[in-house]
N, C-alpha and C positions, 0 to 999 in steps of 0.2 A: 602576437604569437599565442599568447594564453587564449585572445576569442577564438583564432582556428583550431586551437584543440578541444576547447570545451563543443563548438559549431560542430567537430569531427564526432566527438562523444553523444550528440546529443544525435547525428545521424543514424550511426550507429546503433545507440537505444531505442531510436526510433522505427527503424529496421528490424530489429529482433523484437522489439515490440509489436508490432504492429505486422509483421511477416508473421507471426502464430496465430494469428486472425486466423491465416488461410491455410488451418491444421486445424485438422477435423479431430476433438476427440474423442474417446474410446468407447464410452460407456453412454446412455440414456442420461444420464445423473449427470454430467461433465456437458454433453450436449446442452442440455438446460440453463446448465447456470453456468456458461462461458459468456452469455450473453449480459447478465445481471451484472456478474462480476468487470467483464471490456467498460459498462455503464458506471459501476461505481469507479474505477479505478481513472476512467474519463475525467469525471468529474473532482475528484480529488486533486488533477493535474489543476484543472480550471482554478479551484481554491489556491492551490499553491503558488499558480501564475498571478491571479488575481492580487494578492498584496503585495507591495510596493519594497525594492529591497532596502529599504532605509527601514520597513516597519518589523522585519522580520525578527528582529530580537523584542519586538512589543510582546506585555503581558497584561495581564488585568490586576493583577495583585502578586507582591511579594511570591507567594506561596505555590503561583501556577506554572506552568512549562510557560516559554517564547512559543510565537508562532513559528517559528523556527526550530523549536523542539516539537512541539504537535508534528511538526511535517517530518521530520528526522525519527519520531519514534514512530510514526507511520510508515516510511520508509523501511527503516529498518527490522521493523517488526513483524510485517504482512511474509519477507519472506522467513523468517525466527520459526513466526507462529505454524506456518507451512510444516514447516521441515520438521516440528515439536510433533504436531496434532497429527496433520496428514498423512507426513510420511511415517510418522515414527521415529525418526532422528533422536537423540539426544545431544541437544544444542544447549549452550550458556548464554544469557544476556552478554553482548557486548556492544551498546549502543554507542555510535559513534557521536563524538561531541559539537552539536549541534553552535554552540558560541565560535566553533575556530573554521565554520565552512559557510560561503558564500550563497545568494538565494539558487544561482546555476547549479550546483555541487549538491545543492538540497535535492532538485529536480531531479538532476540525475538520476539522487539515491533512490527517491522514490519511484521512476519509472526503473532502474533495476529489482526493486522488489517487487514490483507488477508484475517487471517480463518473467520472475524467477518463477512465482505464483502461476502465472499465465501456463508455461513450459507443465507446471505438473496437473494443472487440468488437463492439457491437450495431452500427456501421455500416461497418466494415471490409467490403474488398470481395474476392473468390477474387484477382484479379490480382497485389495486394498481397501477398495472404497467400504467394504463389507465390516472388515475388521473393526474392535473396538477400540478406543483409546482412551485413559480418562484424563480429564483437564484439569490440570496443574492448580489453578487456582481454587474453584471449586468442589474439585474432586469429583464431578459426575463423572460417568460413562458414557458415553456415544459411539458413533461408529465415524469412521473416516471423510466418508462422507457430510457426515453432518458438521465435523470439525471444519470444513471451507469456509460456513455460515459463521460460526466464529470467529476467523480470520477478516470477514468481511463487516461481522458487526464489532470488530474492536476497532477495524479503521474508519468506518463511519461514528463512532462514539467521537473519536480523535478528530476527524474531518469536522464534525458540527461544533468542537468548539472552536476552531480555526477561523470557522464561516462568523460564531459571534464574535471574535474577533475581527473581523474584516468589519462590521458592523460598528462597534466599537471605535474605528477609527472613520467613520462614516464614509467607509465602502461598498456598495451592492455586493452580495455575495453572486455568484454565478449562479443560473436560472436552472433547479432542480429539475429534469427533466424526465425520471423513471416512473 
């Protein structure tokens, strides 16, 4: 019963994922980099899929995330950082605990924060994207626009070390292809 519902969930995300392909959106800027972002967000699945769920609480050392936490704060984070920078939301950290959920449950979480990300490129508006924001950690200023790029380089920071992970346990990582 539990594979037909995860099977059910995973059509599902599959669906709303992959059904915003075919939404065009709004802006020159969203047109652009819906492509870059379908590419990274692709390949992150591939890493996630690629290690084995017996390895997914592997670390390197004492002090680092599991690869099950890289893929969980990835997850969780891409739609966070969205709703922080992008939209302008005021959200809290509340990452979910990556030691009490399953490598399926992981997938999941990550293609829902793709589709959530996905959803506000295709409907984000110029005005928005104009707007400045400053980022939390470093304090710069940007504009909305440019805050996507940081959503997409904190998941590829997290993504590469997953992949020497995969390495680590003498894995091919999945064939970088952008």
């Amino acid at each position: 019963m539990k594979k037909i519902i995860i099977s059910l969930i995973f059509i599902l995300t599959f669906s709303i994922t992959f059904g915003q392909a075919k939404t065009t959106p709004k802006t020159p800027f969203t047109k652009m980099y819906l492509a870059v972002w379908n590419e990274a967000t692709k390949h992150c699945l591939e890493v996630a899929h690629a290690m084995p769920e017996n390895l997914y609480s592997y670390k390197p050392t004492a002090v680092s995330k599991s690869f099950a936490e890289q893929m969980v704060h990835i997850g969780y984070t891409v739609e966070l950082l969205t709703k922080r920078y992008v939209q302008g939301m005021d959200v809290k950290p509340n990452t979910p605990d990556a030691t009490k959920m399953k490598k399926a449950e992981i997938i999941e979480l990550l293609e829902m924060g793709f589709a959530y990300t996905t959803r506000v490129i295709n409907t984000i508006e110029q005005e928005q994207l104009d707007e400045l924001c400053e980022m939390y950690h470093s304090g710069n200023t940007v504009s909305r626009a440019f805050a996507f790029f940081y959503v997409q380089d904190h998941m590829a920071n997290h993504r590469a070390k997953a992949n020497l992970y995969l390495r680590m346990n003498n894995i091919q990582p999945p064939e970088y292809t952008w």
